[in-house]
Backbone as numpy.savetxt, mean C-alpha at the origin, in Angstrom:
# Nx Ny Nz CAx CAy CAz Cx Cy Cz
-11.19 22.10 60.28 -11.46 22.10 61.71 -12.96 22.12 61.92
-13.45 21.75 62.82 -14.61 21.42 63.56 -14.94 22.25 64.92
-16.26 22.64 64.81 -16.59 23.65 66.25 -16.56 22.31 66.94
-16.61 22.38 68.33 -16.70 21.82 69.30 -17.71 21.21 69.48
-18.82 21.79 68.99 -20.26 21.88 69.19 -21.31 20.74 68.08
-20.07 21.04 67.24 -21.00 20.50 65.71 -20.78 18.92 65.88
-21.68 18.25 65.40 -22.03 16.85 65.21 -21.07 15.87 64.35
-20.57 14.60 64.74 -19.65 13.66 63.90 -20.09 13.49 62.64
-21.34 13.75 62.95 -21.96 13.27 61.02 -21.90 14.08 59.97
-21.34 15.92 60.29 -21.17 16.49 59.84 -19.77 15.99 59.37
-18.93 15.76 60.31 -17.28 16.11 59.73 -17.30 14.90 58.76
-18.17 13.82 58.70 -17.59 12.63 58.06 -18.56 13.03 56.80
-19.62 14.07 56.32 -20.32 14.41 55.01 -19.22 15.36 54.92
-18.60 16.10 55.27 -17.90 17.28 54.45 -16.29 16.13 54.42
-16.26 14.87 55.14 -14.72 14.54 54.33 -15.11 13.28 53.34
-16.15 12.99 53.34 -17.32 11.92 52.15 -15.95 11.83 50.77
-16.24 13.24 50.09 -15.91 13.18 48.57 -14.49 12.80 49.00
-13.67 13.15 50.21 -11.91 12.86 49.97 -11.83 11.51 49.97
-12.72 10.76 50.88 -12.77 9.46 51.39 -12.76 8.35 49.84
-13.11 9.01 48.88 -13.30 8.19 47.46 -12.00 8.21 47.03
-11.98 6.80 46.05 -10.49 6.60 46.01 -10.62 7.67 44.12
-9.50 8.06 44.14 -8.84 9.14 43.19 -9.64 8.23 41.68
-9.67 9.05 40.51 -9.73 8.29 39.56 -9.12 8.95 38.52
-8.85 8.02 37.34 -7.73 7.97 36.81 -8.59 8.51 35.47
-7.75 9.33 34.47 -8.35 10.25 33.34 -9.05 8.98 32.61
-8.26 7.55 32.41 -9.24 6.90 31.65 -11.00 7.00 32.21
-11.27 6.57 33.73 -12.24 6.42 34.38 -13.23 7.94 34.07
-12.21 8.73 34.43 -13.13 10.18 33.67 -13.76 9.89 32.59
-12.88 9.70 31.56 -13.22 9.57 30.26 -14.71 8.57 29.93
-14.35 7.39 30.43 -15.60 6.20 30.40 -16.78 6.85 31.18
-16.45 7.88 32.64 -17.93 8.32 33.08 -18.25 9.55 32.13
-17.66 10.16 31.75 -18.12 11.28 30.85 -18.92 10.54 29.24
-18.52 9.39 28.76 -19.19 9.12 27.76 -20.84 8.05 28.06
-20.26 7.24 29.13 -21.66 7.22 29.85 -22.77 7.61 30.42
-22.42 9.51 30.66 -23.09 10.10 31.28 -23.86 10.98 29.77
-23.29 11.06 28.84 -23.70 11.63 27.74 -24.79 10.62 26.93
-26.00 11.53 27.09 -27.02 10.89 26.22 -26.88 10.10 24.85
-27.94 8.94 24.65 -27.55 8.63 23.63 -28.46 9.22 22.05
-27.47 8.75 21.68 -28.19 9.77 19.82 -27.38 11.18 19.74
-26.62 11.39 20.59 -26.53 12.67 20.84 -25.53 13.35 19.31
-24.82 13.08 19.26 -24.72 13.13 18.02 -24.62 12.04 16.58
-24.97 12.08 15.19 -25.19 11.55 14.49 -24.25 10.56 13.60
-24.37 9.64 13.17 -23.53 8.99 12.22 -22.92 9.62 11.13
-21.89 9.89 10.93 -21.90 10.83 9.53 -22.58 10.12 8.16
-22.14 8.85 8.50 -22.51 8.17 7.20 -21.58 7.36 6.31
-21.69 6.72 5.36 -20.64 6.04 4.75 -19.93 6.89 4.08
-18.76 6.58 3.88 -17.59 7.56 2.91 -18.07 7.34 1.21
-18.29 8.26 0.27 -18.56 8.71 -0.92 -16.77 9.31 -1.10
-16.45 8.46 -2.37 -14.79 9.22 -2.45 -15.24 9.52 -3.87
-14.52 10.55 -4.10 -14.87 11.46 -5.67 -14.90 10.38 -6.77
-15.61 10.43 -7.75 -15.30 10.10 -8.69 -14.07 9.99 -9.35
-13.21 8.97 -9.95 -11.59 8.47 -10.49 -11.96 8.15 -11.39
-11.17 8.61 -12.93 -10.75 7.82 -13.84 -10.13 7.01 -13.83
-10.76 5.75 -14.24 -10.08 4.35 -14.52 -8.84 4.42 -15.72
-8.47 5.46 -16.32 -7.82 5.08 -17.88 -6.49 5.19 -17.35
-5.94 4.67 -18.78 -4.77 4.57 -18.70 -3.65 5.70 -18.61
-4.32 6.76 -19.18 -3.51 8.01 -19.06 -3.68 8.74 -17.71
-4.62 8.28 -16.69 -4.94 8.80 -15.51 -3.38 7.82 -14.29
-3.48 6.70 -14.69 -2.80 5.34 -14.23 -1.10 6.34 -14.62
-1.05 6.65 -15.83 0.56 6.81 -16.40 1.00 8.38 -15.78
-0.50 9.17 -15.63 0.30 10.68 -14.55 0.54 10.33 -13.23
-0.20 9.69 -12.69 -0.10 8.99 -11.21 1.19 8.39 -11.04
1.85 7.40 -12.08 2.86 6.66 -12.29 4.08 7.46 -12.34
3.95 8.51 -12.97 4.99 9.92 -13.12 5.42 10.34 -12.17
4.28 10.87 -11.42 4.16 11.47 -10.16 5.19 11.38 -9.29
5.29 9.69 -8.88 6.05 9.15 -8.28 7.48 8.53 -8.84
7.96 8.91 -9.69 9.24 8.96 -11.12 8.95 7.78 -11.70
7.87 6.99 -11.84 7.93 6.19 -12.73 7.34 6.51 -14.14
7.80 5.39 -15.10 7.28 5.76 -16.33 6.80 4.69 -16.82
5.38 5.33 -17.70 4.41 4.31 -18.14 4.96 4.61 -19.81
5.27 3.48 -20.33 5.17 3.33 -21.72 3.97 2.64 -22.64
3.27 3.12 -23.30 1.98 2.06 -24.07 1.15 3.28 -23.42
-0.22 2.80 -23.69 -0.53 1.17 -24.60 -0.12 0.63 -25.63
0.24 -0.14 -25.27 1.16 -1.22 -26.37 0.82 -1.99 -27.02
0.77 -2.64 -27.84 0.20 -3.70 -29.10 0.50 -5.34 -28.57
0.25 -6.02 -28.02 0.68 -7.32 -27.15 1.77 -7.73 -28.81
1.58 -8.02 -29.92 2.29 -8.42 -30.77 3.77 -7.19 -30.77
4.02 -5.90 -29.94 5.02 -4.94 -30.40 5.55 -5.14 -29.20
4.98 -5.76 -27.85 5.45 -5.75 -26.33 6.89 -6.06 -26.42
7.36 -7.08 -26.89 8.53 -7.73 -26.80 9.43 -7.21 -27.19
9.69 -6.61 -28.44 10.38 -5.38 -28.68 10.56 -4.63 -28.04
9.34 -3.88 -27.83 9.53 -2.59 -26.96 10.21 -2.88 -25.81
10.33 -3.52 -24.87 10.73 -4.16 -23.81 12.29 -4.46 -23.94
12.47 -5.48 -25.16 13.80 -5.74 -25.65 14.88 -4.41 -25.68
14.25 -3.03 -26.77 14.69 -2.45 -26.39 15.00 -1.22 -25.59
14.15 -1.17 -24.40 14.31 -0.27 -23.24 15.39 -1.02 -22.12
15.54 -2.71 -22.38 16.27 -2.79 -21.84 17.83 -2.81 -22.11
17.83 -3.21 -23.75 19.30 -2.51 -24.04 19.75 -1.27 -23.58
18.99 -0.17 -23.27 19.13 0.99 -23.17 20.00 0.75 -21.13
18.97 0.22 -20.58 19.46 0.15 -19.03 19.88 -1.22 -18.93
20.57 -2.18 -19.35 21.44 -3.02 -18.77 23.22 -2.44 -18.70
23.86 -2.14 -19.50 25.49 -1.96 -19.11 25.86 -2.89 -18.72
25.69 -4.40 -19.45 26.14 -5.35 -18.96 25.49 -6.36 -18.26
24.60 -5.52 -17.15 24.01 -6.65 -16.18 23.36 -7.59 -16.95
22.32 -8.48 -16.36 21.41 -9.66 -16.64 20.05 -8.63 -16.97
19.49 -9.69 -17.23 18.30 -9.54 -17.53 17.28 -10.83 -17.32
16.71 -10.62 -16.32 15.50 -11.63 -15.96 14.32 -11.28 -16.33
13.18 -12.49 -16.03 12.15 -12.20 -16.24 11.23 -13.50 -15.49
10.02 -12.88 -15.23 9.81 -14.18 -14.87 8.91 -15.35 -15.95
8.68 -16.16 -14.94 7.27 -16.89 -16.32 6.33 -16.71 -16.89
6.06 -15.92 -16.36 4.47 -15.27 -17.38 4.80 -14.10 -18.06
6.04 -13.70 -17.57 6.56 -12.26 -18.35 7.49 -12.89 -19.66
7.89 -13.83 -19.32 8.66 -14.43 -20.75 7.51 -15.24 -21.52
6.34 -16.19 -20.99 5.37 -16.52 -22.02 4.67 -15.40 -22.71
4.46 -13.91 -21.67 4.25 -12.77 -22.68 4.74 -12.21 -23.63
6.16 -12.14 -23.48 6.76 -11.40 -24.32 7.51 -12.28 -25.62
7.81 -13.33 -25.17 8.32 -14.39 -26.34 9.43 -14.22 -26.14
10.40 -14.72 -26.96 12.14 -14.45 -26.67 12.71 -13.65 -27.19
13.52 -13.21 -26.10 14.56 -12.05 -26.09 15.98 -12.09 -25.20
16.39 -10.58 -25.00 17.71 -10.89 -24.21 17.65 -11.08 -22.72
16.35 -12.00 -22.16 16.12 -11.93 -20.86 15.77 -13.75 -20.26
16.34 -13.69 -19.47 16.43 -15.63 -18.74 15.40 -15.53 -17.94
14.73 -16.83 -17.93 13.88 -17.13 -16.98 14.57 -16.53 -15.42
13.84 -16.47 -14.60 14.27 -17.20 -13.26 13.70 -17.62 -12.51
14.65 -18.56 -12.08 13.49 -19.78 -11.08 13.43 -19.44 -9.94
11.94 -19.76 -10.01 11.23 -19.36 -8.30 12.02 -19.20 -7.05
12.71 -20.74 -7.61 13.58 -20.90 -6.06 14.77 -20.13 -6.01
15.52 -19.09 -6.46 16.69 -18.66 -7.04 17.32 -18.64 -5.50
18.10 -18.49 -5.54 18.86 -17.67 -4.22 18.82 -16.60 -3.97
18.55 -15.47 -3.25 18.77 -14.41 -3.29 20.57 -13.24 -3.71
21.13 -14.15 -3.22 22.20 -13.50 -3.10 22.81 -14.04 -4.56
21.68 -14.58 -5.53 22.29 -14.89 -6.85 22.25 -13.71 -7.68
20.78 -13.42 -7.18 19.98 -11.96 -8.32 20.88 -10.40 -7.98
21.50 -10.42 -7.09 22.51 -8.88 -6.71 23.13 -7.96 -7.81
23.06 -9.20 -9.08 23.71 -8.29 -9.95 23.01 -8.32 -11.31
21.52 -8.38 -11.32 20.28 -8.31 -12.23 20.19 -6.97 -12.04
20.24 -6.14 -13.84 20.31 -5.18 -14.02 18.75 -4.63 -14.28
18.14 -5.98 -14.75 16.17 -5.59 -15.11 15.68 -6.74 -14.75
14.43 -6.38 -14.16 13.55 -7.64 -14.01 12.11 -7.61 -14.25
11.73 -8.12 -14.82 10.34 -8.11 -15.81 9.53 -8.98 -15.59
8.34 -8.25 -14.83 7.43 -9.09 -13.87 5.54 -9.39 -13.85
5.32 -9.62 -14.47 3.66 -9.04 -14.30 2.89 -8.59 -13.52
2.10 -7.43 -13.44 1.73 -6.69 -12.74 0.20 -7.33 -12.70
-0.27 -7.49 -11.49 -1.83 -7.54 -11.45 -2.89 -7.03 -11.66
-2.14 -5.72 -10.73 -3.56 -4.84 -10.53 -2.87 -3.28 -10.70
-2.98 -2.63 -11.81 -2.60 -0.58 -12.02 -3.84 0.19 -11.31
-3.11 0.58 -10.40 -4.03 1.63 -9.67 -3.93 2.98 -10.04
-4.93 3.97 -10.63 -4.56 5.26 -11.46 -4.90 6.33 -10.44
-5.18 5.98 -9.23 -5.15 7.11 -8.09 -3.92 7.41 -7.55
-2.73 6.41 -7.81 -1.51 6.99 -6.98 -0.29 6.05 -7.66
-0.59 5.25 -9.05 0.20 4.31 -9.72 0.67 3.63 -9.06
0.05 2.96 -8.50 0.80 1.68 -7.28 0.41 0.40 -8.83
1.04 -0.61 -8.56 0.84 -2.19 -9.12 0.78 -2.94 -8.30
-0.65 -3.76 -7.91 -0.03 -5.24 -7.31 0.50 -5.91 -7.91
1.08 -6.60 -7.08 1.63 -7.82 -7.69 1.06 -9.23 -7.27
1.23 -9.74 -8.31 0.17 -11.31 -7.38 1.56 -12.18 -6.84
1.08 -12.99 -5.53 2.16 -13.56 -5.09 2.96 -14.60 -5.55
2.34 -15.05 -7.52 3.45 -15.91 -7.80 4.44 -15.15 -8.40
3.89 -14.02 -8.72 4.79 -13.05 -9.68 6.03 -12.64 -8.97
5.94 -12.48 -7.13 6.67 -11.84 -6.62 7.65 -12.86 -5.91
7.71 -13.97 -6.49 8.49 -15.01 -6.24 9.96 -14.86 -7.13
11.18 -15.09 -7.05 12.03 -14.82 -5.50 11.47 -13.46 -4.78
11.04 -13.12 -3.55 10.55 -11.68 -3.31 11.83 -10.84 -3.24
12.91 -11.38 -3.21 14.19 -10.30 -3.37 14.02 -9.58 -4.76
14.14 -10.32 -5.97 13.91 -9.84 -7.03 13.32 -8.75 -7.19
12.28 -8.11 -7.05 12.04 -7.01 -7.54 12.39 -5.95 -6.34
13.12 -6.29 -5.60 14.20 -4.95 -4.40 15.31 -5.25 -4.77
15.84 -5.82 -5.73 17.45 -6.17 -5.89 17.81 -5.60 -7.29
16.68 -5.81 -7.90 17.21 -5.32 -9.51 17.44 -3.36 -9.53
18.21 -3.13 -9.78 18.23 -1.89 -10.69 17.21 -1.10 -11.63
16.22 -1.85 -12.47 15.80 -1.43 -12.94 14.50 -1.97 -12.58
12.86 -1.89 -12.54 12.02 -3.26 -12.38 10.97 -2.51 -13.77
10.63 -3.50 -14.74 9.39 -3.77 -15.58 8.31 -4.52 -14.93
7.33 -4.27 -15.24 5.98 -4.34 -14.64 4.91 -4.24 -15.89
4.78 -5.41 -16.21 4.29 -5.47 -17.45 2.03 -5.97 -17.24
1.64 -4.83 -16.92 0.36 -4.51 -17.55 -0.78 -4.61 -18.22
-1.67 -5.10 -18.20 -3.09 -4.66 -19.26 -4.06 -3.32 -19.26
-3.59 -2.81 -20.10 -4.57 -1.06 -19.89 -5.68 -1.39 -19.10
-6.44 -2.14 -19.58 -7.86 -2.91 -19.00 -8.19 -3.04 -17.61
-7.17 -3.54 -17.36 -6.94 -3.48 -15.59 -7.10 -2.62 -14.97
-6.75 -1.25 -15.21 -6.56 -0.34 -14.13 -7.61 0.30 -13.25
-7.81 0.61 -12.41 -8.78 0.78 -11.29 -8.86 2.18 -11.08
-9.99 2.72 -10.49 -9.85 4.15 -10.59 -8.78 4.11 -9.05
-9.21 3.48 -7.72 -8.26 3.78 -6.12 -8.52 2.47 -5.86
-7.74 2.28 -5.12 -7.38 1.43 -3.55 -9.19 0.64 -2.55
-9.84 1.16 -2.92 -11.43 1.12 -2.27 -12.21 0.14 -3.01
C-alpha cells in the first residue's frame, strides 16, 4: 500500500524488481559464473597415473582377478599342445574353432577353421574358440581384440569356453 501523499515514482521503484521476468536456476547458474572473476581458481593440471607394471605376471593377477586364467609364458613351438590339451579338458563333445591366425599360430590340432562369414546361429554349439588377442592390458586384464579377429562377432559371446592367444611382449601397463 501507498500513502496518499507519496509520489507514482516511488510505487513503480519499490515494484521495479517484481516487474522482472522470474529466472530459471540454469540463468542463475550462467550469472553466478559470469559474475565470478576470472583466474579465480586454478587448473589442476594434467593427470600423472601411478606408475604400472607392464609384465606378464602383473597382466595374469589382473586376469585372475576377474576369473580368468593366464597360462604361459609359453614357448610359441609348445603353444599348440598346450592349447590342444586344455581343450580336451573343456570340450565334452562340443567343437572346437579357431580362427586364422590362431590356427596359422598354433599349427594343427583338434580345432576347424571358421569362416568369417559363418552364421551365427551355426556357432551355438562351439564348445572353445581360439582367437588372437591384440592388446593384454595388466591394469585390469582386459584383451583387445583387433576387428578381424572378432569376426563372426557372435563367436566369442557364443562359445563356452574363449582362448585368447597372446604375446607376453604386448602387454601394457593401463588403458591411457
Amino acid at each position: 500500500a501507498r500513502a496518499s501523499c507519496a509520489p507514482g515514482r516511488e510505487l513503480r521503484a519499490a515494484l521495479a524488481p517484481a516487474r522482472e521476468p522470474a529466472m530459471s536456476a540454469r540463468e542463475r547458474i550462467l550469472a553466478r559464473v559470469r559474475a565470478a572473476p576470472a583466474g579465480s581458481s586454478l587448473h589442476p593440471g594434467g593427470f600423472a597415473p601411478a606408475p604400472r607394471s607392464a609384465s606378464w605376471e602383473s597382466f595374469a593377477a589382473a586376469l585372475g582377478g576377474v576369473a580368468g586364467v593366464a597360462h604361459g609364458p609359453v614357448a610359441r613351438e609348445q603353444c599348440g599342445a598346450l592349447v590342444a590339451r586344455l581343450c580336451a579338458t573343456w570340450t565334452d563333445g562340443g567343437r572346437i574353432v579357431a580362427s586364422e591366425a590362431a590356427c596359422a599360430l598354433l599349427g594343427p590340432g583338434p580345432w576347424a577353421p571358421v569362416p568369417i562369414a559363418a552364421d551365427p546361429h551355426s556357432l551355438a554349439d562351439v564348445a572353445v574358440a581360439i582367437l588372437v588377442g591384440a592388446i593384454p592390458v595388466a591394469e585390469n586384464g582386459a584383451i583387445a581384440l583387433d576387428g578381424r579377429e572378432a569376426r563372426p562377432r557372435a563367436l566369442h559371446v557364443l562359445c563356452e569356453r574363449l582362448v585368447l592367444l597372446v604375446d607376453p611382449l604386448d602387454v601394457v601397463p593401463d588403458l591411457h
